[in-house]
PQR file of N, CA, C, O and H, with PARSE charges and radii, in Angstrom:
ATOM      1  N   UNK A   1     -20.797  16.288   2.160 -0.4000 1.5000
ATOM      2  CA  UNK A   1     -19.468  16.535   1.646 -0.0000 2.0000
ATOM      3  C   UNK A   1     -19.524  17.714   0.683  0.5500 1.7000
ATOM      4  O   UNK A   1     -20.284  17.564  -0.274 -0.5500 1.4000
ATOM      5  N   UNK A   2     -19.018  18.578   0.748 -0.4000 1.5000
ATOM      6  CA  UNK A   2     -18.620  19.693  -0.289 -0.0000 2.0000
ATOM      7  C   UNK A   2     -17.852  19.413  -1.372  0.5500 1.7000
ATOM      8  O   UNK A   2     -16.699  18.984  -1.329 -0.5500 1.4000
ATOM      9  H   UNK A   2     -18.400  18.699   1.525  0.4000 1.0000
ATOM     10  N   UNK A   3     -18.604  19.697  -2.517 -0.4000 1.5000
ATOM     11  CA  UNK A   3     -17.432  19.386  -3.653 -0.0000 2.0000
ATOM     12  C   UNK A   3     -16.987  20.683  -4.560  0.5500 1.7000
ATOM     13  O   UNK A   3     -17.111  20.741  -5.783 -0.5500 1.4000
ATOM     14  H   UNK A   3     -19.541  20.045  -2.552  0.4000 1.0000
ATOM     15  N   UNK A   4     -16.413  21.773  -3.668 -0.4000 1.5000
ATOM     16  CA  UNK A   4     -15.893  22.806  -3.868 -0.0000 2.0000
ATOM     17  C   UNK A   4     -14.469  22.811  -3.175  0.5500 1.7000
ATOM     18  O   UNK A   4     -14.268  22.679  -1.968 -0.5500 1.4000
ATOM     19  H   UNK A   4     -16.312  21.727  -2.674  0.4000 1.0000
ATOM     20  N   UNK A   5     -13.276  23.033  -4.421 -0.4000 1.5000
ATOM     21  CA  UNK A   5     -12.168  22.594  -4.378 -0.0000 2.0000
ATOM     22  C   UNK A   5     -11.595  23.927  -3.422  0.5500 1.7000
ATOM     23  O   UNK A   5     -11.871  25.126  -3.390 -0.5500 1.4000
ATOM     24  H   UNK A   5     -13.439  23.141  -5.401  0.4000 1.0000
ATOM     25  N   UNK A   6     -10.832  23.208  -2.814 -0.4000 1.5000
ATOM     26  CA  UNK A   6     -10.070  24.148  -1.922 -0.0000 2.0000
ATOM     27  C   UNK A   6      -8.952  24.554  -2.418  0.5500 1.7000
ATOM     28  O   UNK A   6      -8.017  23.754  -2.435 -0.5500 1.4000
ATOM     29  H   UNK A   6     -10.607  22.234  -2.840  0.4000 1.0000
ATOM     30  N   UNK A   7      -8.720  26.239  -3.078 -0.4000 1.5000
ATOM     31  CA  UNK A   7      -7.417  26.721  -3.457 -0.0000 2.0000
ATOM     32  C   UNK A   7      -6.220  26.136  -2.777  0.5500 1.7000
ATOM     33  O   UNK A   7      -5.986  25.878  -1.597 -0.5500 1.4000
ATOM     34  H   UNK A   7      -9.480  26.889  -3.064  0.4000 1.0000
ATOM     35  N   UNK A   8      -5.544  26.007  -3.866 -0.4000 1.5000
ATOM     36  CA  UNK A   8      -4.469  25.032  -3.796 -0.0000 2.0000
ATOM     37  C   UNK A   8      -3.007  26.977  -3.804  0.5500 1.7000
ATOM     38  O   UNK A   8      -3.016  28.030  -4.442 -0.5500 1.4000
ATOM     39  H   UNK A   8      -5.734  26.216  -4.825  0.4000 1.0000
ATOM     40  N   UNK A   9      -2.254  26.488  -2.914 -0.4000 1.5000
ATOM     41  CA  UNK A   9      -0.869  27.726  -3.089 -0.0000 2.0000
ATOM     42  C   UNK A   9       0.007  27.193  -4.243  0.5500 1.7000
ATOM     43  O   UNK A   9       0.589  26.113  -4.345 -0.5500 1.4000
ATOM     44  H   UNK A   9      -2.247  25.633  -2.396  0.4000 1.0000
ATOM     45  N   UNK A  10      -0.056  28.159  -5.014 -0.4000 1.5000
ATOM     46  CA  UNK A  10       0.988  28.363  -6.267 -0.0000 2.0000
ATOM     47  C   UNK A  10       2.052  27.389  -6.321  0.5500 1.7000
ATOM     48  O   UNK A  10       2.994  27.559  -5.547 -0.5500 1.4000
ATOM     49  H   UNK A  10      -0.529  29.036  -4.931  0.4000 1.0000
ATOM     50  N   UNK A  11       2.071  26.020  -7.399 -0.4000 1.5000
ATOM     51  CA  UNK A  11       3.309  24.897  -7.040 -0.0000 2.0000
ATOM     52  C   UNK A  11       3.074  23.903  -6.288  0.5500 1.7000
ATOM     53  O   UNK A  11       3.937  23.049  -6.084 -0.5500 1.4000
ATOM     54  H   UNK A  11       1.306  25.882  -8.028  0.4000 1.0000
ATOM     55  N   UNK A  12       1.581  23.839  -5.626 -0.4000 1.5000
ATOM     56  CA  UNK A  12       1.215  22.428  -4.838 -0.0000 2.0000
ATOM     57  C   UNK A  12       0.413  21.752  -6.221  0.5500 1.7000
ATOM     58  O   UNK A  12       0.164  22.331  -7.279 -0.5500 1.4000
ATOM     59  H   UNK A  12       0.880  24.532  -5.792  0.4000 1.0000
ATOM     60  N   UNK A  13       0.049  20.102  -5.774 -0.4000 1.5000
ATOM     61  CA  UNK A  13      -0.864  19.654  -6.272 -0.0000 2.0000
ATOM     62  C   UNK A  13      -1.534  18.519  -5.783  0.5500 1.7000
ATOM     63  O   UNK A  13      -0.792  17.671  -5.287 -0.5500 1.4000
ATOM     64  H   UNK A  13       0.251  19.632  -4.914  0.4000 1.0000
ATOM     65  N   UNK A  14      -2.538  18.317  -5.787 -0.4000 1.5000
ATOM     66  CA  UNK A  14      -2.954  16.956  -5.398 -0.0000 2.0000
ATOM     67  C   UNK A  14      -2.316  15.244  -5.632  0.5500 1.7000
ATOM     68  O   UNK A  14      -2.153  15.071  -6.840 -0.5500 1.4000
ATOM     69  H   UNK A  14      -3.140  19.007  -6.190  0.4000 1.0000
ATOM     70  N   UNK A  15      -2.110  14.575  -5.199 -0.4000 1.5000
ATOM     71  CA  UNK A  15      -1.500  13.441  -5.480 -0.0000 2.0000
ATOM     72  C   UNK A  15      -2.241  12.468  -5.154  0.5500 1.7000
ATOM     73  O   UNK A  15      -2.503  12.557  -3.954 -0.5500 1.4000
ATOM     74  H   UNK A  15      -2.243  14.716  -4.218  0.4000 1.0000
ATOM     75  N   UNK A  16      -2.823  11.367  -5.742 -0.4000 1.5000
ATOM     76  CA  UNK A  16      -3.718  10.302  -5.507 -0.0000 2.0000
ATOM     77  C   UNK A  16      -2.796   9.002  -5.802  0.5500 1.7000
ATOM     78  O   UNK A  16      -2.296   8.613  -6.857 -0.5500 1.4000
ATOM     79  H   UNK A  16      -2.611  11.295  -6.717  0.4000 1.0000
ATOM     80  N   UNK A  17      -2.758   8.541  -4.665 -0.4000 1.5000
ATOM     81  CA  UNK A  17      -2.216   7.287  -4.488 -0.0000 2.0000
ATOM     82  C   UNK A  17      -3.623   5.913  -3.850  0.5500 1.7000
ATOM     83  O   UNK A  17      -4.194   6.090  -2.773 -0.5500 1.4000
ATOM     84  H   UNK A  17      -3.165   8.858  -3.808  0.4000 1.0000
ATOM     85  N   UNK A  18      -3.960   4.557  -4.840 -0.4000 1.5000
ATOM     86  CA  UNK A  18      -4.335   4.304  -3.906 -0.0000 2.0000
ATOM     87  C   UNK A  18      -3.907   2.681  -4.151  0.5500 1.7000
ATOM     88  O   UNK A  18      -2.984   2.306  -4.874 -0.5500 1.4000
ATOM     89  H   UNK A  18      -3.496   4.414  -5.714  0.4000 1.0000
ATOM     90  N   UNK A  19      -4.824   1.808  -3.357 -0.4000 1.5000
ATOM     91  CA  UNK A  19      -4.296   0.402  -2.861 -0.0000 2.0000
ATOM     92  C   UNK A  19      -5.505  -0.384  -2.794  0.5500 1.7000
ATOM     93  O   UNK A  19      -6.498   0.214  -2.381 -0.5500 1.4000
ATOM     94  H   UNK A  19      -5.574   2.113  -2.770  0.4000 1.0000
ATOM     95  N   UNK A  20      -5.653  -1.808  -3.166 -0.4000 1.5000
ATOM     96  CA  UNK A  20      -6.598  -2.630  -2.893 -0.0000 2.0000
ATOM     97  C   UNK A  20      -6.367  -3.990  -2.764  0.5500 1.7000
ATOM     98  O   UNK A  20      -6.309  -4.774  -3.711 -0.5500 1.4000
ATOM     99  H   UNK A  20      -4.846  -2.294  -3.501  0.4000 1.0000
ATOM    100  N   UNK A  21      -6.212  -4.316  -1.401 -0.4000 1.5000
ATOM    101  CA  UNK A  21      -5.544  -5.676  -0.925 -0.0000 2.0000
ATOM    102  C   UNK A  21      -6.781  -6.890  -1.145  0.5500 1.7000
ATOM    103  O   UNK A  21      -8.005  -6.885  -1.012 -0.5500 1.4000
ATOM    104  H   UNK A  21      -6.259  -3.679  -0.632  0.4000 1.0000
ATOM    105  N   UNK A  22      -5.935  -7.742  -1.485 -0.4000 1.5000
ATOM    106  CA  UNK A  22      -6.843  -9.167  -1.318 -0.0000 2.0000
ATOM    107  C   UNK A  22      -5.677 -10.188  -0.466  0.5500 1.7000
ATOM    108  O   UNK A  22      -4.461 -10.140  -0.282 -0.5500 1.4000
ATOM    109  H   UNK A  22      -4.941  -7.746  -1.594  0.4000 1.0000
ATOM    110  N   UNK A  23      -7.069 -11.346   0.019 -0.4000 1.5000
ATOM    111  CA  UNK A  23      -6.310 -12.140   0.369 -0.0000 2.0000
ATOM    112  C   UNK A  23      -6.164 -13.615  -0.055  0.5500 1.7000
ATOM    113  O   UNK A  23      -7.104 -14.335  -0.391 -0.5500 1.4000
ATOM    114  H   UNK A  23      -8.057 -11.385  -0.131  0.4000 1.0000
ATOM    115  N   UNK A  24      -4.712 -14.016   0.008 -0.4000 1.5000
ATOM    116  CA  UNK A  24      -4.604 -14.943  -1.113 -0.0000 2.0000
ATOM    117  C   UNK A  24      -4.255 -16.275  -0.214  0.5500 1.7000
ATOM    118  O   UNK A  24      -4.756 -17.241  -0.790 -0.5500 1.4000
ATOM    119  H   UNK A  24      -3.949 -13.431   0.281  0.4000 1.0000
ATOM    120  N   UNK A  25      -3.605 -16.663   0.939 -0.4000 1.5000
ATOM    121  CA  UNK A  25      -4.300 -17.623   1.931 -0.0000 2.0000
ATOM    122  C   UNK A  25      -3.081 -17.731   2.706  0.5500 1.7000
ATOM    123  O   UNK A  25      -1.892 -17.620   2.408 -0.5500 1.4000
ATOM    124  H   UNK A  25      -3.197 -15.879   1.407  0.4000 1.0000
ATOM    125  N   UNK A  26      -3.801 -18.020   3.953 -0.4000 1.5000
ATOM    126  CA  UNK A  26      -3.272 -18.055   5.454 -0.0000 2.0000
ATOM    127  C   UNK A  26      -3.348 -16.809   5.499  0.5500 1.7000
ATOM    128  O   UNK A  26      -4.369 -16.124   5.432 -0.5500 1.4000
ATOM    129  H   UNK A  26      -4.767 -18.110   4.195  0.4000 1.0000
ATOM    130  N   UNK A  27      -2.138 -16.432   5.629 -0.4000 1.5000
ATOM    131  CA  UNK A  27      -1.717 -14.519   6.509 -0.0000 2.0000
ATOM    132  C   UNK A  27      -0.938 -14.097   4.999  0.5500 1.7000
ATOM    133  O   UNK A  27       0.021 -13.337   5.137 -0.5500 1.4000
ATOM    134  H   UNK A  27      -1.308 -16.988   5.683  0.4000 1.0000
ATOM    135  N   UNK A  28      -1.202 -14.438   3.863 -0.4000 1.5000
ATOM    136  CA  UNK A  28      -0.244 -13.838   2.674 -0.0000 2.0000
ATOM    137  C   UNK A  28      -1.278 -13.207   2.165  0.5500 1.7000
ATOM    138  O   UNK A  28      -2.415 -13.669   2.069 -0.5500 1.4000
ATOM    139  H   UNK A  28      -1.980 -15.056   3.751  0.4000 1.0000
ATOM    140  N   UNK A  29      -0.876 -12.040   1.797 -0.4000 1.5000
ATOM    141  CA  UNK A  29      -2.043 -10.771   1.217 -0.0000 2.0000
ATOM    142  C   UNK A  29      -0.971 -10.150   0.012  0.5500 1.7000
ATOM    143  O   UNK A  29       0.256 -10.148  -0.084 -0.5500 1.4000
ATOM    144  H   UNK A  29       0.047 -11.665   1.875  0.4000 1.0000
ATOM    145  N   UNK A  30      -1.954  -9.687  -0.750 -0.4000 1.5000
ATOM    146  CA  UNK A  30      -1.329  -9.081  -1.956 -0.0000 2.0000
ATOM    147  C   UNK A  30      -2.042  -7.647  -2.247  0.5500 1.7000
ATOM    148  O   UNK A  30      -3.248  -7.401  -2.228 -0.5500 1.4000
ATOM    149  H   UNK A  30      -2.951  -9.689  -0.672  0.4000 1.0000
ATOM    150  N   UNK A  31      -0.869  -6.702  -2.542 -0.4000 1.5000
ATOM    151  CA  UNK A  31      -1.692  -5.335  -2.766 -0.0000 2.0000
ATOM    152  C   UNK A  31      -1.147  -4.687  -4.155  0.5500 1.7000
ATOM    153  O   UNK A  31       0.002  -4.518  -4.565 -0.5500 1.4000
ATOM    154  H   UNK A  31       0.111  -6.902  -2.557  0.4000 1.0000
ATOM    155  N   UNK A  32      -2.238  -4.433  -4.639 -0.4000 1.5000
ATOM    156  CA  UNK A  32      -1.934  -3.328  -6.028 -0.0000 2.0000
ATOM    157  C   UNK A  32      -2.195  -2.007  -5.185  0.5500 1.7000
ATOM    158  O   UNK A  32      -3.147  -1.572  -4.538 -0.5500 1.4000
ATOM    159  H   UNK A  32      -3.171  -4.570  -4.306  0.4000 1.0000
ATOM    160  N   UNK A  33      -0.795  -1.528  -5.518 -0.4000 1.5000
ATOM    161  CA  UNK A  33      -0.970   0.198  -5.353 -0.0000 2.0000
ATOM    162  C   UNK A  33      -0.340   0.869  -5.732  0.5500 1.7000
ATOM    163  O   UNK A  33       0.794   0.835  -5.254 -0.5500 1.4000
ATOM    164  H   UNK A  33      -0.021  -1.882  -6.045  0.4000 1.0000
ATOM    165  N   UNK A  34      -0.610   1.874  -6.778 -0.4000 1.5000
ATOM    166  CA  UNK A  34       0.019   3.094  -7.246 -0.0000 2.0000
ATOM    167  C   UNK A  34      -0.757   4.307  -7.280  0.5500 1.7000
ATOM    168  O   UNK A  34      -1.376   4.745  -6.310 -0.5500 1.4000
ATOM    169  H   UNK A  34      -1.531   1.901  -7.167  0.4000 1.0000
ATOM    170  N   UNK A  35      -0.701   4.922  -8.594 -0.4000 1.5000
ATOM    171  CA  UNK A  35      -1.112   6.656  -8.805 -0.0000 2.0000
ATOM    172  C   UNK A  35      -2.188   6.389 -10.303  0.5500 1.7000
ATOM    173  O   UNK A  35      -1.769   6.330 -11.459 -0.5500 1.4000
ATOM    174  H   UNK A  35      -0.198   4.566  -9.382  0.4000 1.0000
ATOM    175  N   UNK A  36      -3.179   6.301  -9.998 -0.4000 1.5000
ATOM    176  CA  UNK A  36      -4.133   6.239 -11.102 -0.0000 2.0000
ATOM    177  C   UNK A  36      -3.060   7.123 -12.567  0.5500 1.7000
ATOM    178  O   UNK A  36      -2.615   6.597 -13.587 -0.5500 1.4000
ATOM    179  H   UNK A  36      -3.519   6.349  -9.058  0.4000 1.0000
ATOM    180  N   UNK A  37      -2.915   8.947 -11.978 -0.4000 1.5000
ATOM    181  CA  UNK A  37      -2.059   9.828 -12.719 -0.0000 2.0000
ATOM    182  C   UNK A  37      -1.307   9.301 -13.883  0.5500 1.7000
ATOM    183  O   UNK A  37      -1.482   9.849 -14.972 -0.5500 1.4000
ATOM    184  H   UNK A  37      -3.276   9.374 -11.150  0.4000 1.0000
ATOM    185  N   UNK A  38      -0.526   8.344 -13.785 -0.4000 1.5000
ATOM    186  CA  UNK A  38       0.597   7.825 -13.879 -0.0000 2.0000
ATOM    187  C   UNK A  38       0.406   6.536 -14.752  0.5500 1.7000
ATOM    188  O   UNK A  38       1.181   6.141 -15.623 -0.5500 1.4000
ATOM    189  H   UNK A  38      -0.384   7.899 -12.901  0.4000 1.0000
ATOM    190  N   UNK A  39      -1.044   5.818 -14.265 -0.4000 1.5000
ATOM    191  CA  UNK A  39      -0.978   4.718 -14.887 -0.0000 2.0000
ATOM    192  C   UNK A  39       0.016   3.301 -14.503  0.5500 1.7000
ATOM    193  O   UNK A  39      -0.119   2.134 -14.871 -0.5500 1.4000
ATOM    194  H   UNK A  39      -1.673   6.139 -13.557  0.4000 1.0000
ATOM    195  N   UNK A  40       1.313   4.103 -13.387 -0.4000 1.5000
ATOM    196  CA  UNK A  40       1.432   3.009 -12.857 -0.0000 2.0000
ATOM    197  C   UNK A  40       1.346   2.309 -11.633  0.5500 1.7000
ATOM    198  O   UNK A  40       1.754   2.831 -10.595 -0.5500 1.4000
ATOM    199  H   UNK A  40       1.423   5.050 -13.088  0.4000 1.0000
ATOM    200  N   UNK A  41       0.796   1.044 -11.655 -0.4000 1.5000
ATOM    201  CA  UNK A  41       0.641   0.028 -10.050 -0.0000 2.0000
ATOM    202  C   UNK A  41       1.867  -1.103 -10.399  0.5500 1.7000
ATOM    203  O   UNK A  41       2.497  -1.653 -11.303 -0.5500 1.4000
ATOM    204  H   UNK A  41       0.465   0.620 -12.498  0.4000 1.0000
ATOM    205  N   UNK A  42       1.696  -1.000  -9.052 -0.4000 1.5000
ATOM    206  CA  UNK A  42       2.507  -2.133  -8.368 -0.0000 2.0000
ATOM    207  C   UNK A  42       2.130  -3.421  -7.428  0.5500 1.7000
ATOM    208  O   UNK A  42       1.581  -3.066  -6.385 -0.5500 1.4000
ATOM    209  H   UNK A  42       1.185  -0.553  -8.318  0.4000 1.0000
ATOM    210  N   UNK A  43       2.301  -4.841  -7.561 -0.4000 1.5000
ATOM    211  CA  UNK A  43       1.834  -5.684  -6.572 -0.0000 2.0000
ATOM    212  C   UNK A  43       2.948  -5.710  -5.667  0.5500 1.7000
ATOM    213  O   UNK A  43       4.135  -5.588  -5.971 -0.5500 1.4000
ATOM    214  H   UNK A  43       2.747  -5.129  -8.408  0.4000 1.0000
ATOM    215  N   UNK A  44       2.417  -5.894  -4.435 -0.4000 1.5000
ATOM    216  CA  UNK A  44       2.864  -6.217  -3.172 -0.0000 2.0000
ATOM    217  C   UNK A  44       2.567  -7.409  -2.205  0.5500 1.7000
ATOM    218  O   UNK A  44       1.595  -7.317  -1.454 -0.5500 1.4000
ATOM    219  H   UNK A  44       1.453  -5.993  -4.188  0.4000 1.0000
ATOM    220  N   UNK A  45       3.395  -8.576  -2.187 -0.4000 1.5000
ATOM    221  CA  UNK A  45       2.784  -9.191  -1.259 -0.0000 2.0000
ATOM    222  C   UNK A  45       3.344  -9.151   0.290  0.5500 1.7000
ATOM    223  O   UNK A  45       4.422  -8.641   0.594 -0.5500 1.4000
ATOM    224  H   UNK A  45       4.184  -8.650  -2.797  0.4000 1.0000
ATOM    225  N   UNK A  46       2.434  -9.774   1.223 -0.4000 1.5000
ATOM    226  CA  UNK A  46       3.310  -9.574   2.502 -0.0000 2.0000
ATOM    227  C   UNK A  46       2.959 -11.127   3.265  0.5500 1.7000
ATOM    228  O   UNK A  46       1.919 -11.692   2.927 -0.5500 1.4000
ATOM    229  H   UNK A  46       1.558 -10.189   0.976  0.4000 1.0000
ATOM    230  N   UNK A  47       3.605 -11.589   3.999 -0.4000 1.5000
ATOM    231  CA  UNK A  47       3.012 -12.542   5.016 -0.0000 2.0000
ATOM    232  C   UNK A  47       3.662 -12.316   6.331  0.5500 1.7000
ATOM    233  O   UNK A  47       4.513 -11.439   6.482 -0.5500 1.4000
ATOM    234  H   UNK A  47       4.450 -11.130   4.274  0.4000 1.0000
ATOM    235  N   UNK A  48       3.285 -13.060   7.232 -0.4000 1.5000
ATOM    236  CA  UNK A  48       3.539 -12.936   8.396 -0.0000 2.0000
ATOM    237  C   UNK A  48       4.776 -14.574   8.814  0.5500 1.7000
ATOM    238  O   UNK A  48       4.769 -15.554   8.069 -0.5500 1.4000
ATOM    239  H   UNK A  48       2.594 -13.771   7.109  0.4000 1.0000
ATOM    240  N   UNK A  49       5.377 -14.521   9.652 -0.4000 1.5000
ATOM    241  CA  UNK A  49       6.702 -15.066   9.712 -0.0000 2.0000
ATOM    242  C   UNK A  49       6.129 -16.197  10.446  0.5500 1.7000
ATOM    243  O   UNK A  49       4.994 -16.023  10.888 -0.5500 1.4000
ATOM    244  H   UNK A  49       5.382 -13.725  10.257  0.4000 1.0000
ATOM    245  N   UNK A  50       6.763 -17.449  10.684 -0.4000 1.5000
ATOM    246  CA  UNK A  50       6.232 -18.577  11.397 -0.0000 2.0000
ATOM    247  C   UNK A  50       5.910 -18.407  12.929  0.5500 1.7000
ATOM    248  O   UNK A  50       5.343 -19.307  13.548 -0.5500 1.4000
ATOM    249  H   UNK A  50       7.686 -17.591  10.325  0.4000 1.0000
ATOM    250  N   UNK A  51       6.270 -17.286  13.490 -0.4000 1.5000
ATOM    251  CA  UNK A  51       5.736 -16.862  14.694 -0.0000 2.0000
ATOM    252  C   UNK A  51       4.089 -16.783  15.319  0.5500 1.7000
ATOM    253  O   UNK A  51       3.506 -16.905  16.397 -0.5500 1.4000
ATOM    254  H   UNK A  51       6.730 -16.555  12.987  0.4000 1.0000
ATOM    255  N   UNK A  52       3.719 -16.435  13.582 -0.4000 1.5000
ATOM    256  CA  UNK A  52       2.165 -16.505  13.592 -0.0000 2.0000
ATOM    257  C   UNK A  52       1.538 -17.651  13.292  0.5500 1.7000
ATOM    258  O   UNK A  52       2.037 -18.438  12.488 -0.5500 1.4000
ATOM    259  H   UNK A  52       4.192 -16.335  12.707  0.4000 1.0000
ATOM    260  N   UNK A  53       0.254 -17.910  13.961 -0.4000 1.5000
ATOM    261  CA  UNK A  53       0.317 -19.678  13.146 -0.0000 2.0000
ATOM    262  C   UNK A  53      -0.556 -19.531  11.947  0.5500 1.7000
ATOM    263  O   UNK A  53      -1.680 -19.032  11.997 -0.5500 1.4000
ATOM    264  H   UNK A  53      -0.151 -17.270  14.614  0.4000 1.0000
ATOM    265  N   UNK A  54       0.036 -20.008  10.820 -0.4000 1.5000
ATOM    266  CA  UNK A  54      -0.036 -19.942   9.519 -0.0000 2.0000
ATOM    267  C   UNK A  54       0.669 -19.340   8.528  0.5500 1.7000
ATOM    268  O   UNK A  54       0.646 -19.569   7.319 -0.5500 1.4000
ATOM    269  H   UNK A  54       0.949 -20.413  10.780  0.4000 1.0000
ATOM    270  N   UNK A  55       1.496 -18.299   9.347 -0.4000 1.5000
ATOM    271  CA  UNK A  55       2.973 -17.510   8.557 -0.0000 2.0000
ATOM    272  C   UNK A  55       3.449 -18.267   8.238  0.5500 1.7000
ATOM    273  O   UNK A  55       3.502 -19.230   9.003 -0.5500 1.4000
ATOM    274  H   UNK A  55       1.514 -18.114  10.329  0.4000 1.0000
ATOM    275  N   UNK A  56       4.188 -18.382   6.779 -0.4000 1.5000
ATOM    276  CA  UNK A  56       5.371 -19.206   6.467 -0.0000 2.0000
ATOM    277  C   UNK A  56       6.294 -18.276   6.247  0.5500 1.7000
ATOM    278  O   UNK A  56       7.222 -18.784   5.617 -0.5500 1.4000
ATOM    279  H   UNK A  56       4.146 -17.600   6.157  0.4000 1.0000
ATOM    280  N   UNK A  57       6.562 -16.600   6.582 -0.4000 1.5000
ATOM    281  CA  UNK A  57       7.890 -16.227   6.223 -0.0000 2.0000
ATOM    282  C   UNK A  57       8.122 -15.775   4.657  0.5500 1.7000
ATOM    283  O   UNK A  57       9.257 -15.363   4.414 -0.5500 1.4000
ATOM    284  H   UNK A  57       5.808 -16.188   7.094  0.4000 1.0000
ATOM    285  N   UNK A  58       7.132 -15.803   3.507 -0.4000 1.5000
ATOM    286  CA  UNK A  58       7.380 -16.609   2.450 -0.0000 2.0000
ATOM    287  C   UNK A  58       7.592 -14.675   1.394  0.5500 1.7000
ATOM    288  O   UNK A  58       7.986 -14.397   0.261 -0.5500 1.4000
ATOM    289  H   UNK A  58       6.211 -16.137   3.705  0.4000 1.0000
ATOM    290  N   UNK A  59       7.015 -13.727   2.715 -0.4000 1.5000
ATOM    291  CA  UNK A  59       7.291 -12.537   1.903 -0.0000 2.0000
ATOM    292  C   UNK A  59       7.945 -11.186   3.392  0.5500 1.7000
ATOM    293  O   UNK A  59       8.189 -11.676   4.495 -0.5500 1.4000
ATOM    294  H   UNK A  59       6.695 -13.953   3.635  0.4000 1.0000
ATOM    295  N   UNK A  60       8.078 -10.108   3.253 -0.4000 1.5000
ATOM    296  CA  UNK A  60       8.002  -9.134   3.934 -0.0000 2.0000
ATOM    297  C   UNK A  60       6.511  -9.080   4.888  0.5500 1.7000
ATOM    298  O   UNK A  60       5.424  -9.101   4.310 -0.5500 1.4000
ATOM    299  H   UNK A  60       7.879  -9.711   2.357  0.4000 1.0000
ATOM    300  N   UNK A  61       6.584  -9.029   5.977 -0.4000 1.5000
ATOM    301  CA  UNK A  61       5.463  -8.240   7.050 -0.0000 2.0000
ATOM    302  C   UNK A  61       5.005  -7.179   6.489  0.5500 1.7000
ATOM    303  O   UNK A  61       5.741  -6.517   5.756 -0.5500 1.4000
ATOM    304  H   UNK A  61       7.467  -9.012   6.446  0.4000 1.0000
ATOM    305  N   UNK A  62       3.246  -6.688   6.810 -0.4000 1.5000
ATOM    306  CA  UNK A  62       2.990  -5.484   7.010 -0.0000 2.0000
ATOM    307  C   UNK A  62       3.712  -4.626   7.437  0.5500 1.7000
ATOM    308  O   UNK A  62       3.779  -3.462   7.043 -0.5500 1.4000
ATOM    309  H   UNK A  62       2.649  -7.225   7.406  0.4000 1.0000
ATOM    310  N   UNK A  63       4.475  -5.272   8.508 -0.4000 1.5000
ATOM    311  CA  UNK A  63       4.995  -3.705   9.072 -0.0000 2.0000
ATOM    312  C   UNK A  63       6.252  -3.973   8.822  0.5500 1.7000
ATOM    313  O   UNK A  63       6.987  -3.374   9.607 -0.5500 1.4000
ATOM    314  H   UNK A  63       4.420  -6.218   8.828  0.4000 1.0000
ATOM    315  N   UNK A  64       6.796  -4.603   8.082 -0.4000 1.5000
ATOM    316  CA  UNK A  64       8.144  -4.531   7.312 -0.0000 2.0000
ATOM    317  C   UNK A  64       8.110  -3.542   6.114  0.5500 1.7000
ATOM    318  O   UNK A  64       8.997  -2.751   5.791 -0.5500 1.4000
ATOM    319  H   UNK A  64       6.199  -5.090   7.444  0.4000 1.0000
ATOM    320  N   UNK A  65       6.681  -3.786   5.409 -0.4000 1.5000
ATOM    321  CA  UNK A  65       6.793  -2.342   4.332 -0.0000 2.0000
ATOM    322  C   UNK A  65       6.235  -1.191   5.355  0.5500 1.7000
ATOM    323  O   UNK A  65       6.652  -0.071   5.063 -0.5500 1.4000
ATOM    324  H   UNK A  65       5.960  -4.429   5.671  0.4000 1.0000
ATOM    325  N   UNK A  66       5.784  -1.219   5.952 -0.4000 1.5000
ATOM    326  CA  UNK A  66       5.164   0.544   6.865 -0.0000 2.0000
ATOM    327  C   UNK A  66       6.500   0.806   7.157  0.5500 1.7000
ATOM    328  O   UNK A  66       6.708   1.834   6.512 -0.5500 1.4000
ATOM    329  H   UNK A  66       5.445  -2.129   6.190  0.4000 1.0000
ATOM    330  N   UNK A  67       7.621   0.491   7.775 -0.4000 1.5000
ATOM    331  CA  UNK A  67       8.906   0.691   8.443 -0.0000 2.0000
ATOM    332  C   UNK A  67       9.553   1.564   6.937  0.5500 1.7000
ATOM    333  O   UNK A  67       9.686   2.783   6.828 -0.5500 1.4000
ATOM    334  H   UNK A  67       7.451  -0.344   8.299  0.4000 1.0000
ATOM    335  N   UNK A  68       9.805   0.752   6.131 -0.4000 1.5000
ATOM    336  CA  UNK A  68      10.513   1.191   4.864 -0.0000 2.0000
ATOM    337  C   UNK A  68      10.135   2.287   4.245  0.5500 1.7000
ATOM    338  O   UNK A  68      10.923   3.065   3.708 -0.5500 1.4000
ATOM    339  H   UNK A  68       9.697  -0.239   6.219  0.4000 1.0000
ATOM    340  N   UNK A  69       8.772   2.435   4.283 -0.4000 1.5000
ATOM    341  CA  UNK A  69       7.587   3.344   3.335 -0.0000 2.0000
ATOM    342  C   UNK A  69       8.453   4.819   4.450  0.5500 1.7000
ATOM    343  O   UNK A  69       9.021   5.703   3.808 -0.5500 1.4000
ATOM    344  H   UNK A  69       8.132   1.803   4.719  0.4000 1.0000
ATOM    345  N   UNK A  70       8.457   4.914   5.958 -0.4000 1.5000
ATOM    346  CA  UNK A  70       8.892   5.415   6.183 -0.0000 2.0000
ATOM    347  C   UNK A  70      10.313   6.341   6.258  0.5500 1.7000
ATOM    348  O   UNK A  70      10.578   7.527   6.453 -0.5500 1.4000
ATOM    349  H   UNK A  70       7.996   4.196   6.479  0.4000 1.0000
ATOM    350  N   UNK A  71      11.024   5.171   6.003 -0.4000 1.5000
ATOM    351  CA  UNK A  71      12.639   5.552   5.820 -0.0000 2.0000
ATOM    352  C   UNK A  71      12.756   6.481   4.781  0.5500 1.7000
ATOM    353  O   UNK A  71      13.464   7.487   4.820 -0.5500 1.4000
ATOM    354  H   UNK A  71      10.809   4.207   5.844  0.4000 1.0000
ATOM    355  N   UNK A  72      12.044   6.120   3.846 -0.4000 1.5000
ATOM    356  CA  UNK A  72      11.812   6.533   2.186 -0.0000 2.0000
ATOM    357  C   UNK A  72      11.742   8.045   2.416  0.5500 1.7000
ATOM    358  O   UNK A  72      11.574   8.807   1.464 -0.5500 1.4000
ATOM    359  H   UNK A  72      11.469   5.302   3.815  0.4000 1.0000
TER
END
C-alpha cells in the first residue's frame, strides 16, 4: 500500500464515514456509524420481518436503510 497522498483538486476533501455492526439476537443487528471528524455516531438497528424465521418486524430491514441511504 502506498502511503503517499494523492493531490486532492482545489475544494475537495476526504470524508471518513465508518460503521461497526454487532449482533444482538435472531436477525436484529445494531450499527454505530458516523464521521470520526465530527465526533458524531449514530445507532442503527435493523431486523428482518416475520417472513424470515426469526424476524419479528421489530425494526427497519437492511435493505430498508440501503433504499433510503439512497433516496437521500
Amino acid at each position: 500500500m502506498n502511503n503517499e497522498q494523492t493531490p486532492k483538486a482545489p475544494g475537495f476533501r476526504d470524508i471518513l464515514v465508518t460503521a461497526e455492526a454487532s449482533s444482538i439476537e435472531k436477525w436484529r443487528k445494531q450499527v454505530i456509524a458516523g464521521q470520526p471528524e465530527t465526533g458524531r455516531f449514530y445507532a442503527l438497528i435493523s431486523d428482518e420481518g416475520s417472513y424470515m424465521p426469526g424476524g419479528e418486524g421489530s425494526a427497519p430491514t437492511p435493505l430498508t436503510y440501503f433504499v433510503s441511504g439512497m433516496a437521500l
